[in-house]
C-alpha positions in Angstrom: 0.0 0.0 0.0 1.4 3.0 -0.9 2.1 5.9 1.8 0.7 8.6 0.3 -2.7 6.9 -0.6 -2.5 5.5 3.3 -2.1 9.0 4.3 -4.9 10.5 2.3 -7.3 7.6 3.6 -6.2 8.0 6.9 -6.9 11.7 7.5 -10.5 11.5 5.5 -11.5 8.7 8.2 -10.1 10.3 10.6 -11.9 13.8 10.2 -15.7 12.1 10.0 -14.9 9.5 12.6 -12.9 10.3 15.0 -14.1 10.3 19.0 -13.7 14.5 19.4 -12.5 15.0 23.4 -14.4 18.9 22.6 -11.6 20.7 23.6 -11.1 24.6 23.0 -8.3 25.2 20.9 -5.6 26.8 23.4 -5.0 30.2 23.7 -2.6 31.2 20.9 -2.2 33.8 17.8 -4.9 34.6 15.3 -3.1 33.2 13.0 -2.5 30.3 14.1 -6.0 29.1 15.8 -7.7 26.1 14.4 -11.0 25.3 14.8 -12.4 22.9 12.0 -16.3 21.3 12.0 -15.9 17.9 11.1 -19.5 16.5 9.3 -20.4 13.2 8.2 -20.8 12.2 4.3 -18.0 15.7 3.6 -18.4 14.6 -0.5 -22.1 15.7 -0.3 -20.2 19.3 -0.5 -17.8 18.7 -3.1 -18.0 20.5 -6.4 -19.7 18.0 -8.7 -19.2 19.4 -12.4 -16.2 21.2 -14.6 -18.3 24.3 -14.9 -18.6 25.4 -11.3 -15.3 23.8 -10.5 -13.7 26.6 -13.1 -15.9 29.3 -11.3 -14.9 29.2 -7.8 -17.3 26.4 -6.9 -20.0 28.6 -7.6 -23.1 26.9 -9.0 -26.3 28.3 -6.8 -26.4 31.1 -9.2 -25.4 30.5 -12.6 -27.4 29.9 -15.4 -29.4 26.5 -15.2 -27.7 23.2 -16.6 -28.5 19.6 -15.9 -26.2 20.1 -13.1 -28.5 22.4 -10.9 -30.0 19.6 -8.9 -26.6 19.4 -6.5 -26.4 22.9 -6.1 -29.9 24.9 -6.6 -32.8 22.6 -7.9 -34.8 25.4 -8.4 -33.1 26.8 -11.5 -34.3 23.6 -13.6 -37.6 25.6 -13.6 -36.3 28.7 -15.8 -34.7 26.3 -18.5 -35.8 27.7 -21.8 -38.9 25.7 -23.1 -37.1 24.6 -26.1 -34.9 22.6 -24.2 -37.2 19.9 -22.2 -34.7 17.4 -21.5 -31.0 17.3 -20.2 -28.6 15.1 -19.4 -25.2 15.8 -18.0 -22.2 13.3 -17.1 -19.2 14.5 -14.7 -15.6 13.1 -13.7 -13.0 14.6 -11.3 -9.8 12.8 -10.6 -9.9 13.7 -6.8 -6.5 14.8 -5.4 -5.2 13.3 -8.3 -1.7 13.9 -7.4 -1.6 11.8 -4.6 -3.8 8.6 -5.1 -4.2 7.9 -9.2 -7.7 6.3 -8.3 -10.0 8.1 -5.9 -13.0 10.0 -7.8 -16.0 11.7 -7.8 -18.4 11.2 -10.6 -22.1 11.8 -11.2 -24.8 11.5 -13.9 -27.6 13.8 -13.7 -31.1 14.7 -15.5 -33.9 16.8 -15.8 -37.2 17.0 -17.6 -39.4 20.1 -18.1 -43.1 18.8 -17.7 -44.4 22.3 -18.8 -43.2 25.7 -18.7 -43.5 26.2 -15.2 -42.2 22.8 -13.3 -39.4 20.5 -14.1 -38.2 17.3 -12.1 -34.8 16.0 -12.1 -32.8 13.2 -10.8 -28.8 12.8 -9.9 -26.5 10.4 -8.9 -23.0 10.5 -7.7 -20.3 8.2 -6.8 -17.3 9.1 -4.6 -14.4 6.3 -4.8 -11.6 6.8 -2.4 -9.7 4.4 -4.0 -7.9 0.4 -3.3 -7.0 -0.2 0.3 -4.9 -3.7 0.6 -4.2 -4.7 4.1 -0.8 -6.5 4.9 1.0 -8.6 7.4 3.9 -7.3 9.0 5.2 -10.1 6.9 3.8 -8.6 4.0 1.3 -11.0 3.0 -2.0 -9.5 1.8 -4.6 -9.8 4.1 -8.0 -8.2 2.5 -8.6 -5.7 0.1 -10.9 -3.2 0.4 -12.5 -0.4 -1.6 -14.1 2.6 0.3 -16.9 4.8 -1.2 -20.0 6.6 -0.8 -22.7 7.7 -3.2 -25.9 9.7 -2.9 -29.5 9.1 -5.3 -31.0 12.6 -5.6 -34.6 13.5 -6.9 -35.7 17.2 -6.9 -39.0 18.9 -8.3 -39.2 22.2 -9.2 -41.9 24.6 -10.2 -41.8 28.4 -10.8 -44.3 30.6 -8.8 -44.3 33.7 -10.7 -42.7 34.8 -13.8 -39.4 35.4 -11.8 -39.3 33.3 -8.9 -38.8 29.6 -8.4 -39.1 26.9 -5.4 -36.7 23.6 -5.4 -37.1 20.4 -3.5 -34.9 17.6 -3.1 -34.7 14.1 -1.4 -31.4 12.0 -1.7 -30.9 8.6 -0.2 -26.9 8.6 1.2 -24.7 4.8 1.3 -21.3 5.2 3.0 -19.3 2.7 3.3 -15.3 4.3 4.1 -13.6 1.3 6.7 -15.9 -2.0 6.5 -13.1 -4.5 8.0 -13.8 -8.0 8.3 -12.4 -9.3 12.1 -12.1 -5.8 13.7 -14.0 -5.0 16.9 -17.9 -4.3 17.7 -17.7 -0.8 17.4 -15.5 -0.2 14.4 -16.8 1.6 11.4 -20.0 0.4 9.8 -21.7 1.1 6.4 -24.1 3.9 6.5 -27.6 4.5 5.3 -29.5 7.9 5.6 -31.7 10.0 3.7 -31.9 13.8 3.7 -33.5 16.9 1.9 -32.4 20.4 0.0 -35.2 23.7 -0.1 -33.9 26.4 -2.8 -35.0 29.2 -4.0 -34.0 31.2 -7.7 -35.2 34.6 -8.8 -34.2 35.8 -12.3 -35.1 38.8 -14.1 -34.0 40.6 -17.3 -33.3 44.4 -16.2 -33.1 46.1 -19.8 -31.9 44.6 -23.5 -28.1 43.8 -22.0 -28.3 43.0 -18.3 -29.8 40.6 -16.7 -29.5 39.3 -12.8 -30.2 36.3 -11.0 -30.1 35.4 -7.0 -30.3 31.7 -5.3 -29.9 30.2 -1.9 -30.5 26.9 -1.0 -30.3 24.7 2.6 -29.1 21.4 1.5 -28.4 18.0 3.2 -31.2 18.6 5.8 -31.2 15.1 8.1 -30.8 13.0 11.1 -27.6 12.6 12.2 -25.8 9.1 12.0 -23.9 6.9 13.8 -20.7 5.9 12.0 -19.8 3.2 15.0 -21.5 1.0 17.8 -21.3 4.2 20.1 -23.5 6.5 21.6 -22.2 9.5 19.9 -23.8 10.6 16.2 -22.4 12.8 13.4 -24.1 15.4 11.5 -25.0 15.2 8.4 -22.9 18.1 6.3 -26.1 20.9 6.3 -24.9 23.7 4.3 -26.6 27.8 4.2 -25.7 28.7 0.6 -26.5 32.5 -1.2 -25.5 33.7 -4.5 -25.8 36.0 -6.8 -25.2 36.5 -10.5 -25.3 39.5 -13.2 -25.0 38.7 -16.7 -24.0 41.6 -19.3 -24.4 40.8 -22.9 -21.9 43.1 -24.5 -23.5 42.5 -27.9 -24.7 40.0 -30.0 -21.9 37.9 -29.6 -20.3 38.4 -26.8 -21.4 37.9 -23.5 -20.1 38.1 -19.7 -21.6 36.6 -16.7 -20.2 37.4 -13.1 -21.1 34.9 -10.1 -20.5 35.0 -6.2 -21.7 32.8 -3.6 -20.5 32.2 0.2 -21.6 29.4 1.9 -21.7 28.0 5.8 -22.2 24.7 7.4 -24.9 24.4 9.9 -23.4 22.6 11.8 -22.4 23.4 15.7 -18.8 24.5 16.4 -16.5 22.4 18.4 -15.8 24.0 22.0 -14.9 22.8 25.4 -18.2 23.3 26.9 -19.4 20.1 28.7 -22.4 19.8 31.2 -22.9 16.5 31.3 -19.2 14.8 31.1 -20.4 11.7 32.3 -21.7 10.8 29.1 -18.3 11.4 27.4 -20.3 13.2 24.5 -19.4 17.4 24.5 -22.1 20.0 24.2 -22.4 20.5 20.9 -22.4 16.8 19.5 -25.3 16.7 21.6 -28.3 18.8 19.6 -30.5 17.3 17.8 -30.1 18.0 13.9 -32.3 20.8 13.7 -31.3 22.9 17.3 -28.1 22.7 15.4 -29.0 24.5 12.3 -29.8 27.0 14.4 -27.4 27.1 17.1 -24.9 27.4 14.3 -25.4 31.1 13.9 -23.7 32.0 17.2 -22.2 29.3 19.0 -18.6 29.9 17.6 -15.9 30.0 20.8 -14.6 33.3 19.7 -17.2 34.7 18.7 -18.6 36.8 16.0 -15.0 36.7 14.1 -15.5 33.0 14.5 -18.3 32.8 13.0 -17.7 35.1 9.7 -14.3 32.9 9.4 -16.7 29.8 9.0 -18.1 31.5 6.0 -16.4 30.2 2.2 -16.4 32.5 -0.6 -16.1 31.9 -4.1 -16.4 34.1 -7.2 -16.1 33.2 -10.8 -16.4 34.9 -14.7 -17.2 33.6 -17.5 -17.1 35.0 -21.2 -19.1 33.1 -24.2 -18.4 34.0 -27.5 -21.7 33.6 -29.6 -22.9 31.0 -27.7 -20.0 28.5 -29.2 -17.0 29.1 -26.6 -16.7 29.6 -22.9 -13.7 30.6 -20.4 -14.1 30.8 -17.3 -11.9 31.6 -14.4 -12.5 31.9 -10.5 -11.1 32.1 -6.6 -12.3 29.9 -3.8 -11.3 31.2 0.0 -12.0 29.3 2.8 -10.1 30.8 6.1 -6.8 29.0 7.7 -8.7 28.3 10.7 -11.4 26.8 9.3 -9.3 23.9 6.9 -7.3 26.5 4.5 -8.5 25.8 1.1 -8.0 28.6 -1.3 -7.6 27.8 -4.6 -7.9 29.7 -8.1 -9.5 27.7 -10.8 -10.1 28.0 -14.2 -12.1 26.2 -17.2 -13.3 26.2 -20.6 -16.4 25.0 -22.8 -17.0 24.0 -26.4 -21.1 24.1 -27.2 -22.2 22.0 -30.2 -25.4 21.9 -31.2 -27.2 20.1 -28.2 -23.6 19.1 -27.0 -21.8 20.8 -24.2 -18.3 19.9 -23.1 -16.8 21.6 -20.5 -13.3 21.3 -18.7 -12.5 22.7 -15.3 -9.5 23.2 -13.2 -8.3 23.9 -10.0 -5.2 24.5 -8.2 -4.6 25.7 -4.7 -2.8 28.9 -3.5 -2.3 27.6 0.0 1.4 26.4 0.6 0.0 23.9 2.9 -2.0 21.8 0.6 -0.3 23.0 -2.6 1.0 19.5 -3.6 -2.4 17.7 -2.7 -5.2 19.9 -4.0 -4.8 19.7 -7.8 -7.1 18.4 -9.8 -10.0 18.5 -12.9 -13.0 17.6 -13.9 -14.8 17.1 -17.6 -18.1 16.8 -18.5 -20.1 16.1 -21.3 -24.0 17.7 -21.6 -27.0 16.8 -23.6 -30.1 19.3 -24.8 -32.4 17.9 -26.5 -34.4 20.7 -28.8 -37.9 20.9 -29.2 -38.6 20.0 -33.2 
């Protein structure tokens, strides 16, 4: 087994599964406090598709595309009649320069039932690669494969001329450290379900600019036990806005600017502990929904805390006349809340019904500079109206 594929399993177990003692971070410099909120299921958040990879991971926003059922169903509603059915299909070669077979991929589709609803469905598949387990005499003991996937189905329906409602349900599998002979309360496969409410309002302000504004709750749902013990995880919930203005600069050229920021609803790790006896800490112990809302202000530091949990991404893209697409973008997330920052970048090719897009992304932080590069490609279908 190689080290570096070791290393990357390792840490992803570690930071969904691991028995948290809630300790404050000690007293030290700004910049050198860490705080991170762990969630179950993390993939559920990962960029699933080359064109919001290239724009900052921004997707709640943009334009619709088959794609809009991970990140804002609601948009499938304002796909132009003339294109009532869509199909996209995604790959990203996750952390590509470390393990040469962990990836994320996911098919997705939509149909428009009439002009004013549309239902979709999604799948995706997160593969973290070949695990083989040796003897310290080197003798292979058991191989093992560790993934998770999520089965999405959304409706969506306009409610005026510029407003639209999403819903989604998704059925969750995970399965990262299924062992045979290990103890009782080793890692176990999980199954869970959970839910996504968007919103999308789009409006043409004169000839050349038009705007658009989303948000959407997603992953709404129990939280699970990834072991025999008393202590559950939360499910990754995630608060994300965005906003979009599009300026055709004329007839065939067109620009589109995009910006999101996103938090996890999720409680904060602290050191507060009332009930000790039950070795579980404060904050693992709210339900799923108190901790949507305790999220807002439970942060250890406080306020500054709190806007540090917030990720920002921003993104542009140019089309020229409606054949070629660049793109380029900048995801921040803060040091002390995991440190990615990344630029990314991406282009597409549109023919006919055909869409192929490429994204890219590469981080800026010196800490994960060697283990954050990767891309994605995929490949949609619109179907015209005869």
């Amino acid at each position: 087994m190689q080290i570096s594929r070791a290393f990357v399993n390792a840490i992803f177990v570690l930071s969904i599964c691991h028995q948290t003692k809630a300790q404050t971070p000690p007293a030290v410099p700004a910049d050198e406090y860490i705080n991170i909120t762990t969630t179950a299921i993390p993939f559920l958040l990962m960029s699933t598709d080359a064109r919001s990879s290239s724009l900052g991971n921004c997707g709640i926003a943009t334009s619709p595309d088959p794609s809009a059922i991970f990140y804002n169903s609601a948009k499938l509603a304002f796909i132009p009649n003339e294109n009532p059915f869509g199909l996209t299909v995604n790959y990203t070669p996750w952390l590509s320069q470390l393990v040469n077979d962990m990836y994320l991929a996911n098919i997705s589709a939509f149909i428009k039932t009439d002009s004013m609803q549309a239902i979709s469905v999604g799948f995706r598949y997160f593969s973290l690669g070949n695990l083989t387990f040796t003897s310290a005499t080197g003798n292979v003991l058991q191989e093992f494969q560790p993934h998770e996937l999520s089965a999405d189905m959304a409706y969506s329906r306009k409610l005026s001329e510029h407003f639209s409602l999403g819903l989604a349900l998704k059925y969750i599998y995970s399965n990262v450290n299924t062992i045979t002979n290990t103890p009782a309360n080793e890692i176990k496969p999980i199954h869970s379900i959970a839910g996504d409410i968007s919103i999308y309002h789009e409006k043409q302000i004169n000839e050349k600019i038009d705007i658009a504004m989303g948000a959407a709750i997603s992953n709404i749902g129990p939280k699970i036990f990834y072991s025999n013990t008393i202590r559950k995880d939360y499910l990754p919930t995630n608060l994300g806005i965005g906003a979009k203005v599009k300026l055709d600069v004329n007839a065939k050229n067109t620009l589109a600017l995009t910006a999101e920021c996103n938090k996890l609803l999720v409680p904060t790790p602290s050191n507060e502990d009332n009930s000790p006896a039950n070795a579980i800490p404060d904050f693992q112990e709210y339900s799923a929904i108190e901790g949507i809302f305790v999220s807002f202000a439970d942060a250890p530091n406080g306020l500054e805390e709190e806007l540090n949990e917030i990720n920002i991404g921003t993104g542009l893209e140019y089309i020229y006349n409606n054949l070629i697409a660049l793109r380029g973008g900048y995801f921040y997330e803060d040091d002390s809340k995991g440190g990615r920052q990344m630029w990314t970048a991406g282009a597409g090719v549109h023919f006919s019904s055909f869409n192929i897009d490429l994204g890219y992304q590469n981080s800026t932080n010196q800490h994960l500079a060697n283990t954050n590069a990767t891309f994605s490609m995929s490949l949609q279908v619109l179907l015209h109206k005869s």
